[in-house]
Backbone as JSON Lines, residues from 0, in Angstrom:
{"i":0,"aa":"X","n":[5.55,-5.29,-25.32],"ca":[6.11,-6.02,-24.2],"c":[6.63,-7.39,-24.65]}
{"i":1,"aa":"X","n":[5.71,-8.02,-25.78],"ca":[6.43,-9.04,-25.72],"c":[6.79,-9.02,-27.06]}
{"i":2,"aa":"X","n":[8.1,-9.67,-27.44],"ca":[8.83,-9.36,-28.84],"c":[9.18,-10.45,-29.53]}
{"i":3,"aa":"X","n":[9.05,-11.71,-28.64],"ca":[9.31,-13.15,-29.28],"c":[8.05,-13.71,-30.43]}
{"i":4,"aa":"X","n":[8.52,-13.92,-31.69],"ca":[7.27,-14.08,-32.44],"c":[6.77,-15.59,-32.45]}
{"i":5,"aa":"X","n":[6.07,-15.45,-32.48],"ca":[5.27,-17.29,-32.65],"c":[5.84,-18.01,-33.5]}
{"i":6,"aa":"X","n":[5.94,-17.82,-34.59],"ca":[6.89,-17.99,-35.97],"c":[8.82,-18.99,-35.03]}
{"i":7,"aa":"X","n":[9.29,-17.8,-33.78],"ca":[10.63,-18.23,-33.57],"c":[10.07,-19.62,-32.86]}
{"i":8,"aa":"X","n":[8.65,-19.23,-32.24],"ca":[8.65,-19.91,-31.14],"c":[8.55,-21.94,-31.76]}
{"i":9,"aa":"X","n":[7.35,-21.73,-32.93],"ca":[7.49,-22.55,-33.91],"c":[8.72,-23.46,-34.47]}
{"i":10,"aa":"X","n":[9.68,-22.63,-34.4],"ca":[10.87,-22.9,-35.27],"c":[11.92,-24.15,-33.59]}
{"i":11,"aa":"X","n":[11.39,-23.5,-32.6],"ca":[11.95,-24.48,-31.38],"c":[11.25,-25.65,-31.45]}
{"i":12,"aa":"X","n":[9.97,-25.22,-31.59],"ca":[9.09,-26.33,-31.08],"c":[9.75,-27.81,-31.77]}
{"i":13,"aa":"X","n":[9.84,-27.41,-33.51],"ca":[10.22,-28.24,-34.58],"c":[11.38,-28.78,-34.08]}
{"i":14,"aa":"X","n":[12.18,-28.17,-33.91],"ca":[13.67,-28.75,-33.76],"c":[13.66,-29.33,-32.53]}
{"i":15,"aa":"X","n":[12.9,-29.14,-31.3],"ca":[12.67,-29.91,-30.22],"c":[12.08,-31.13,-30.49]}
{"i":16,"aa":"X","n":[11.34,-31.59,-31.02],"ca":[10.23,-33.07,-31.3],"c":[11.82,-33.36,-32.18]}
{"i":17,"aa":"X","n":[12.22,-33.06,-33.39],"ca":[13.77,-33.59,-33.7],"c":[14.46,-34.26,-32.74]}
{"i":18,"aa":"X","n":[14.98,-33.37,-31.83],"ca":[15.44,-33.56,-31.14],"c":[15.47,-34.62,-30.25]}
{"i":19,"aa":"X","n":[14.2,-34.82,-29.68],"ca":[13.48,-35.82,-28.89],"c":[13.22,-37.19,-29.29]}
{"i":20,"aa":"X","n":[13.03,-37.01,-30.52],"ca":[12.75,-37.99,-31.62],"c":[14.05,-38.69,-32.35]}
{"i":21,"aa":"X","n":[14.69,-37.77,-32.34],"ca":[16.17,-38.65,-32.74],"c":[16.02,-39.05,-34.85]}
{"i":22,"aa":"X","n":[14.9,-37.41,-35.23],"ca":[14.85,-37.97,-36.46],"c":[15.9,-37.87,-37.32]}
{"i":23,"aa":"X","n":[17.25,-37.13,-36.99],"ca":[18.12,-37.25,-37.97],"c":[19.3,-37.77,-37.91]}
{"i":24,"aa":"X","n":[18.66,-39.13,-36.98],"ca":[19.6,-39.9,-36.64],"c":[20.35,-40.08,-35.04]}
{"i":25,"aa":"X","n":[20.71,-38.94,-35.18],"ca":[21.37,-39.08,-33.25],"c":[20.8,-37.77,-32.67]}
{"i":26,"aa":"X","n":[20.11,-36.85,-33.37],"ca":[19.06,-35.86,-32.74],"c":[20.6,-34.78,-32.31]}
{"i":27,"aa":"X","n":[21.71,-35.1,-33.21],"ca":[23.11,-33.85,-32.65],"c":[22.7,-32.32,-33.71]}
{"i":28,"aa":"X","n":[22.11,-32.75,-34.71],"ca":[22.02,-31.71,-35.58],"c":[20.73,-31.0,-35.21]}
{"i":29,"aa":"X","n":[20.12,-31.43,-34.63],"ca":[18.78,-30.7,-33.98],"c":[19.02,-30.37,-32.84]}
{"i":30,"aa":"X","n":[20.05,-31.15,-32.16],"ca":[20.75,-29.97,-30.76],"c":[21.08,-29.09,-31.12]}
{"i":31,"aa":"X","n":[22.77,-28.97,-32.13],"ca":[22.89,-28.3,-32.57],"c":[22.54,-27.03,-32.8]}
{"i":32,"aa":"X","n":[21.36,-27.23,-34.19],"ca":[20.46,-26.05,-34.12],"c":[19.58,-25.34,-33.48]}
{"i":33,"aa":"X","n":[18.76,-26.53,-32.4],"ca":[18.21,-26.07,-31.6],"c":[19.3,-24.77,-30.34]}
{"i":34,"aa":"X","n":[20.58,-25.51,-30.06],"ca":[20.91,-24.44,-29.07],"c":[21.73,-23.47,-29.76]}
{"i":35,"aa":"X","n":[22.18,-23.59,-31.29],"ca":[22.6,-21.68,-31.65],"c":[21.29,-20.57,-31.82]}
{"i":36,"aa":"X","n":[20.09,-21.54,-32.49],"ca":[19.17,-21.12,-32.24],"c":[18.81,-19.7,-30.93]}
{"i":37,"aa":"X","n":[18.38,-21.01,-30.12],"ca":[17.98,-20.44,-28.55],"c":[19.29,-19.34,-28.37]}
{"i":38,"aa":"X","n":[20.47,-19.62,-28.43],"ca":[21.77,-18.5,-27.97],"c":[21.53,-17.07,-28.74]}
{"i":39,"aa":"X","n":[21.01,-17.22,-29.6],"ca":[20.92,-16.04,-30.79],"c":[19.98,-15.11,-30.39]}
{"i":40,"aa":"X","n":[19.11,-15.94,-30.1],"ca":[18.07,-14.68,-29.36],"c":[18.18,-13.6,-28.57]}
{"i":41,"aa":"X","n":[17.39,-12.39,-28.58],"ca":[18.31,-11.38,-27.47],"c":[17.51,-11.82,-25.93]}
{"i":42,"aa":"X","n":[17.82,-10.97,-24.96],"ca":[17.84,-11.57,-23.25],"c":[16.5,-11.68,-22.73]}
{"i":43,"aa":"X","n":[15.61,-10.58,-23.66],"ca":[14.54,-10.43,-23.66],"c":[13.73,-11.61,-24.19]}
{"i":44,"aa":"X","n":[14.11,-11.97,-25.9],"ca":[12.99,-13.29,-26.3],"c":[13.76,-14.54,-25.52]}
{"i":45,"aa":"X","n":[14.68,-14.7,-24.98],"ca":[15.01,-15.78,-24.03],"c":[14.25,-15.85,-22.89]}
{"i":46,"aa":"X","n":[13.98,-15.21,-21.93],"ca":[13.22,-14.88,-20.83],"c":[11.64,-15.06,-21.72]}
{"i":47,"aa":"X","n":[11.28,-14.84,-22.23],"ca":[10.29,-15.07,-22.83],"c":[9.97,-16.21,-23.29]}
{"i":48,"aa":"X","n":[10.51,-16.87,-23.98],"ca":[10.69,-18.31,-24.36],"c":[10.33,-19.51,-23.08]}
{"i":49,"aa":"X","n":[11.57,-19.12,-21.98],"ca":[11.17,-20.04,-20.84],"c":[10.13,-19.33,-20.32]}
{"i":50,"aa":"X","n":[9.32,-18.06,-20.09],"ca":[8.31,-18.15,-19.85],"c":[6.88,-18.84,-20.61]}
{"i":51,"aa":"X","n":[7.16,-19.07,-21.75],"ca":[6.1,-19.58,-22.54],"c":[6.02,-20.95,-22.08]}
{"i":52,"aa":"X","n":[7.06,-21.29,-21.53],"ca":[7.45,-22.86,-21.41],"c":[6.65,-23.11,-19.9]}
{"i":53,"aa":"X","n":[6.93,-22.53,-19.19],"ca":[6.38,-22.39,-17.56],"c":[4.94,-22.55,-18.04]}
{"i":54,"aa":"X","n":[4.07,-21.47,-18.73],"ca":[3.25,-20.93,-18.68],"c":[2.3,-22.47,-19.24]}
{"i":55,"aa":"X","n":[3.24,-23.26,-20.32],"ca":[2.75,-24.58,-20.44],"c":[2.95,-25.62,-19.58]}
{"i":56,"aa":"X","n":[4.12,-25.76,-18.63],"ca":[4.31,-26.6,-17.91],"c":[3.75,-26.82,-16.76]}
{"i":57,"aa":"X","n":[2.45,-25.27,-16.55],"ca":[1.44,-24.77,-15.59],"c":[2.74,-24.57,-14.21]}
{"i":58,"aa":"X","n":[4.07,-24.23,-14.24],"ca":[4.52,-23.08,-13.3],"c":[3.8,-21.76,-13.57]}
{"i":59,"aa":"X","n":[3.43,-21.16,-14.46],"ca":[2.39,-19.94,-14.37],"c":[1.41,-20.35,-15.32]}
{"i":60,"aa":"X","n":[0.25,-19.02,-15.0],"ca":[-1.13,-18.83,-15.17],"c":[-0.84,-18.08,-16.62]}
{"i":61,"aa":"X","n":[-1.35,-18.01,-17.51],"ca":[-1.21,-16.89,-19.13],"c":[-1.2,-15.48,-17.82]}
{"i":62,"aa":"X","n":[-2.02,-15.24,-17.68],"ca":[-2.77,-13.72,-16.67],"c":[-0.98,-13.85,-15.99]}
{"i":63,"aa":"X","n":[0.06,-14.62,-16.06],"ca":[1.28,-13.93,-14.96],"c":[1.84,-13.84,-16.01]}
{"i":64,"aa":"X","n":[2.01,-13.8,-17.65],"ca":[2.94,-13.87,-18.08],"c":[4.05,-12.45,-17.94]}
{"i":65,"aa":"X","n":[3.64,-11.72,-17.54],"ca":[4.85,-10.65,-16.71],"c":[5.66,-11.01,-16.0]}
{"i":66,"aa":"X","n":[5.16,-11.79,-14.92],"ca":[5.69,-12.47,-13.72],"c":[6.51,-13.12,-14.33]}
{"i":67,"aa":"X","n":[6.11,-14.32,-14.88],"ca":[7.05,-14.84,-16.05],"c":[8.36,-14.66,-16.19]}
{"i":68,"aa":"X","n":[7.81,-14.09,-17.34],"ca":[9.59,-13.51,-17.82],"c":[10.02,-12.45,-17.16]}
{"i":69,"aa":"X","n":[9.98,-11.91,-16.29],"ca":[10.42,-11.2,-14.97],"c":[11.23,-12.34,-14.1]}
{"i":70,"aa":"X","n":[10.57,-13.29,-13.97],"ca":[10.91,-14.49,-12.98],"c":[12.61,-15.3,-13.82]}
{"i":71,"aa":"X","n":[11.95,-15.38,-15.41],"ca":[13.14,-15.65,-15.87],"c":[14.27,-15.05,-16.28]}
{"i":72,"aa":"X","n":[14.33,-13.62,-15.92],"ca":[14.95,-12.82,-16.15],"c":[16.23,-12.94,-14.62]}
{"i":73,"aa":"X","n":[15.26,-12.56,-13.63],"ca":[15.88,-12.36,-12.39],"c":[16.72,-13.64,-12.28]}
{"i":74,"aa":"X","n":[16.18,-15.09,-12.21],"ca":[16.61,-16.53,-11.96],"c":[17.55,-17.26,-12.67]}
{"i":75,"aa":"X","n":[17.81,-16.45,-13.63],"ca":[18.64,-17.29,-15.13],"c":[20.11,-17.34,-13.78]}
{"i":76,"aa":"X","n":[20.57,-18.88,-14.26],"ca":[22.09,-19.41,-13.63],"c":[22.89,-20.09,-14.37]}
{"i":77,"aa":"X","n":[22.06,-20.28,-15.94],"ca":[22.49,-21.14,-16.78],"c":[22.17,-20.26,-18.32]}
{"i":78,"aa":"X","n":[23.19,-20.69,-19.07],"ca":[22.39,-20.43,-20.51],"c":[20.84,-21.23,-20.73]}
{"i":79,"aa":"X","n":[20.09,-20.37,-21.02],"ca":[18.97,-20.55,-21.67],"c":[19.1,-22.12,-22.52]}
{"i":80,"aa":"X","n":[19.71,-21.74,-23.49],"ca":[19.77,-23.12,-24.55],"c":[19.71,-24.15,-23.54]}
{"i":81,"aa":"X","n":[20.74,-24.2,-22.52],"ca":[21.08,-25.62,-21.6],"c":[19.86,-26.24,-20.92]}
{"i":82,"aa":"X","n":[19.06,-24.65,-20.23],"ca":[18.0,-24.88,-19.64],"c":[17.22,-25.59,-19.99]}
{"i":83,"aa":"X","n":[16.63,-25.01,-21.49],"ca":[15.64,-25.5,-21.94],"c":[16.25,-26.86,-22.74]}
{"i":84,"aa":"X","n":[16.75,-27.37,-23.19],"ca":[16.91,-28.52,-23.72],"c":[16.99,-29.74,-22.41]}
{"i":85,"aa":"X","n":[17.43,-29.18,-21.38],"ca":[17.37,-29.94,-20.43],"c":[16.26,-30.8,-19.87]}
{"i":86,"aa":"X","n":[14.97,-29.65,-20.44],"ca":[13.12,-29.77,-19.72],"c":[13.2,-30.75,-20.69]}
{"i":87,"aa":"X","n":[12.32,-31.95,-20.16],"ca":[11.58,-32.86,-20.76],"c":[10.38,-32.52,-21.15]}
{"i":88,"aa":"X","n":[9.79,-33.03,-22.28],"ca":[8.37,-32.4,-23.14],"c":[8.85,-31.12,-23.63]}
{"i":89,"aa":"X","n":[9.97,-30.7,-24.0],"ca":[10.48,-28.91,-24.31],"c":[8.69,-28.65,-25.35]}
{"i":90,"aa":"X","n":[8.98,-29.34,-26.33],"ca":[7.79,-28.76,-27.47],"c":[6.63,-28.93,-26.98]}
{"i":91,"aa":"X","n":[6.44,-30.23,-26.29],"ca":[4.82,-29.99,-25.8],"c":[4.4,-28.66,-24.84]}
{"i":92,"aa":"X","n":[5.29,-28.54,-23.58],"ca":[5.05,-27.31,-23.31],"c":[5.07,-26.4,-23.72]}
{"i":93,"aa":"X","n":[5.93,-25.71,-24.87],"ca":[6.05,-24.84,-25.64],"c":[4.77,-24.51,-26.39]}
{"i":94,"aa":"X","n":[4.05,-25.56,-27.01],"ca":[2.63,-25.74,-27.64],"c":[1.77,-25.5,-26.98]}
{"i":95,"aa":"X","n":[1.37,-25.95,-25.09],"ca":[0.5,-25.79,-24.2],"c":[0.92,-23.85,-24.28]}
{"i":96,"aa":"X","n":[1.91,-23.84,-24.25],"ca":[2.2,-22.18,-23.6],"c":[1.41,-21.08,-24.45]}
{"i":97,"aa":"X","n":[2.05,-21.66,-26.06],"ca":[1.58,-20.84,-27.1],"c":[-0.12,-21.1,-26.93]}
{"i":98,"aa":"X","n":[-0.54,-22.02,-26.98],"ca":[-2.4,-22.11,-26.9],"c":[-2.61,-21.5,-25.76]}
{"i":99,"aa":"X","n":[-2.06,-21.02,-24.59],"ca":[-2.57,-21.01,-23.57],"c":[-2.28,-19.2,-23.12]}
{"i":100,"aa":"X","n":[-1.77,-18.69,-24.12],"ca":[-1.48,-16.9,-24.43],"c":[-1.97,-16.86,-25.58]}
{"i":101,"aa":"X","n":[-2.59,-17.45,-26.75],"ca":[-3.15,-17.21,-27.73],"c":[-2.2,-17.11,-28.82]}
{"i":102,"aa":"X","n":[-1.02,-17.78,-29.42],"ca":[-0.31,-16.97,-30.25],"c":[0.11,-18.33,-30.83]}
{"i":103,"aa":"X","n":[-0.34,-17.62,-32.69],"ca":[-0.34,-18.64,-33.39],"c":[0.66,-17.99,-34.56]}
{"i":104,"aa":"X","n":[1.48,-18.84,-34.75],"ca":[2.23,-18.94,-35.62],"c":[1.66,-18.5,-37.2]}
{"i":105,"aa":"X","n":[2.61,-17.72,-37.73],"ca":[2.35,-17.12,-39.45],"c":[1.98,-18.62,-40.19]}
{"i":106,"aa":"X","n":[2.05,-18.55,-41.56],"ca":[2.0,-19.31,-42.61],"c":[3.23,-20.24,-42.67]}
{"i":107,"aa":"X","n":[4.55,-19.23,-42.29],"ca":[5.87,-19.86,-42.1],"c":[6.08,-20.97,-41.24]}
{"i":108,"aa":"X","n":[5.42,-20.57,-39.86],"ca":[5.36,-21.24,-38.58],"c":[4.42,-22.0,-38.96]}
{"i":109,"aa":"X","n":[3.25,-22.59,-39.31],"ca":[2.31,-23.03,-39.33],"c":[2.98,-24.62,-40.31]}
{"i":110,"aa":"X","n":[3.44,-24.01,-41.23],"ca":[4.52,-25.04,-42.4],"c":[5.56,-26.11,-41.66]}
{"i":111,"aa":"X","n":[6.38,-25.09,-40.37],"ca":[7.15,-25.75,-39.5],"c":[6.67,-26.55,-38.42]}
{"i":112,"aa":"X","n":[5.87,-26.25,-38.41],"ca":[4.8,-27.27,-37.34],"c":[3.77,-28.31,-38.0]}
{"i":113,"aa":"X","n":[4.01,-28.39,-39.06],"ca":[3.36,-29.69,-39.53],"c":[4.47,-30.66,-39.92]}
{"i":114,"aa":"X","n":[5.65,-30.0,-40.35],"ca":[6.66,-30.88,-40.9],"c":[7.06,-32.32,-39.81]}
């Protein structure tokens, strides 16, 4: 059911705190990447993604994550990328979401989240 790996989810989180942070200067190259990123994904780990994000931002419970990405599936009015770069805290929620469904990033992800 769910197909988004912790590892991709990792790889946002990073480029979000970039982003936010303005570490490479004007934070365009971490937009950038952050939204071909997010676009690349298929409809499924998108809906998934902003559900992980809800699920941290406490719009849902872990126990709805169906509801979830059901919810973001049906509701999408915008590209994803726009959406989510739009949320303020993108990575912190993203981090609450992932602790809060249990899903921890590989060795890869784990590397990208310390950087």
């Amino acid at each position: 059911m769910f197909e988004l790996s912790a590892d991709k989810i990792a790889f946002v989180v990073l480029r979000a705190r970039e982003y936010d942070f303005g570490m490479d200067g004007s934070g365009s190259r971490s937009a950038y990447e952050l939204r071909d990123f997010i676009g690349t994904l298929t409809e499924d780990e998108q809906a998934e993604l902003t559900a992980v994000m809800w699920i941290g931002r406490g719009t849902f419970d872990a126990s709805d994550l169906a509801e979830a990405i059901e919810t973001a599936r049906n509701e999408k009015t915008t590209p994803t990328e726009d959406y989510l770069l739009g949320e303020p805290q993108l990575a912190d929620h993203l981090e609450s979401g992932m602790e809060a469904l249990g899903l921890t990033p590989g060795a890869e992800g784990d590397e990208l989240l310390r950087m």
